[in-house]
C-alpha positions in Angstrom: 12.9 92.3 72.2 14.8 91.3 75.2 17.5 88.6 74.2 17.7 87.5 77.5 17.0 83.9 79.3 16.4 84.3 82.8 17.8 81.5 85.1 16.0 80.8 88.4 19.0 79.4 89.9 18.7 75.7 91.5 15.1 75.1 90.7 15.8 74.7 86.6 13.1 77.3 85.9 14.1 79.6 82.6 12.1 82.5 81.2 11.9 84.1 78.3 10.6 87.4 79.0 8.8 89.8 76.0 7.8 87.2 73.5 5.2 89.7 71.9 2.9 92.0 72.0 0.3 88.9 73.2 2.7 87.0 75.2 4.1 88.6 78.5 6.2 85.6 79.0 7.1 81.8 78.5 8.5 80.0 80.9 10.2 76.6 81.0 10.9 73.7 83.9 13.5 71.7 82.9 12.9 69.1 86.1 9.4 68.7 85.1 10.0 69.4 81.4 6.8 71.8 81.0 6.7 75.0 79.9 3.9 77.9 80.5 2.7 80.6 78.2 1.3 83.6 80.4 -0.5 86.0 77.8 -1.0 89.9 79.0 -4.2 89.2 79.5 -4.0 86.6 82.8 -4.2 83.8 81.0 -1.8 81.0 81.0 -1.6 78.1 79.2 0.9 74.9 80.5 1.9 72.4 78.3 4.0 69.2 79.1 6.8 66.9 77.7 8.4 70.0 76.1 11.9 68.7 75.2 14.3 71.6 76.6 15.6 72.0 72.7 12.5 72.7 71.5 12.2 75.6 74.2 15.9 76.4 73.4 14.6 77.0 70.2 12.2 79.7 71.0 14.7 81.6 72.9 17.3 81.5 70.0 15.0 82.1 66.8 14.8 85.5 65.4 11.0 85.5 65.9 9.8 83.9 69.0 6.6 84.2 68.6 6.1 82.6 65.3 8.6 79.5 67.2 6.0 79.2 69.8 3.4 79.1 67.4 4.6 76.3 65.8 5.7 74.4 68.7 2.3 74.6 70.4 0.5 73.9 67.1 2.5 70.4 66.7 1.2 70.4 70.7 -2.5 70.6 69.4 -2.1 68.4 66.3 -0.9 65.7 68.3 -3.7 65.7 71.0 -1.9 67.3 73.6 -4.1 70.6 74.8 -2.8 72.8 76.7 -3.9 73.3 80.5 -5.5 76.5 82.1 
């Protein structure tokens, strides 16, 4: 696993590249605090009012992918699904 946050420079775009075998990528906007899932399969999911800790969190957890799982699960309990 790639231990790795890549900085887009000036437009406060961060990805975290290699999440899992599912998950190609996640990628976070700090200006618009919203973060994207793109799956190896195409699809991408967007979710909104992501509080950069919580993504910080992903990126620094031993298992990223069971991080993201739970931070998108809270997503869905509350109401908040994601967008396509």
């Amino acid at each position: 696993m790639v231990s790795e946050v890549y900085d887009e420079g000036e437009s406060g775009v961060n990805m975290i590249p290699s999440v899992s075998r599912q998950i190609a990528f996640v990628q976070y906007d700090d200006q618009s605090s919203s973060m994207t899932v793109q799956y190896h399969t195409g699809f991408k999911a967007s979710y909104t009012n992501v509080k950069q800790d919580e993504y910080l969190l992903i990126f620094s957890s031993v298992n990223r992918y069971d991080s993201l799982m739970r931070l998108t699960e809270n997503r869905y309990m509350e109401g908040q699904n994601p967008t396509k």
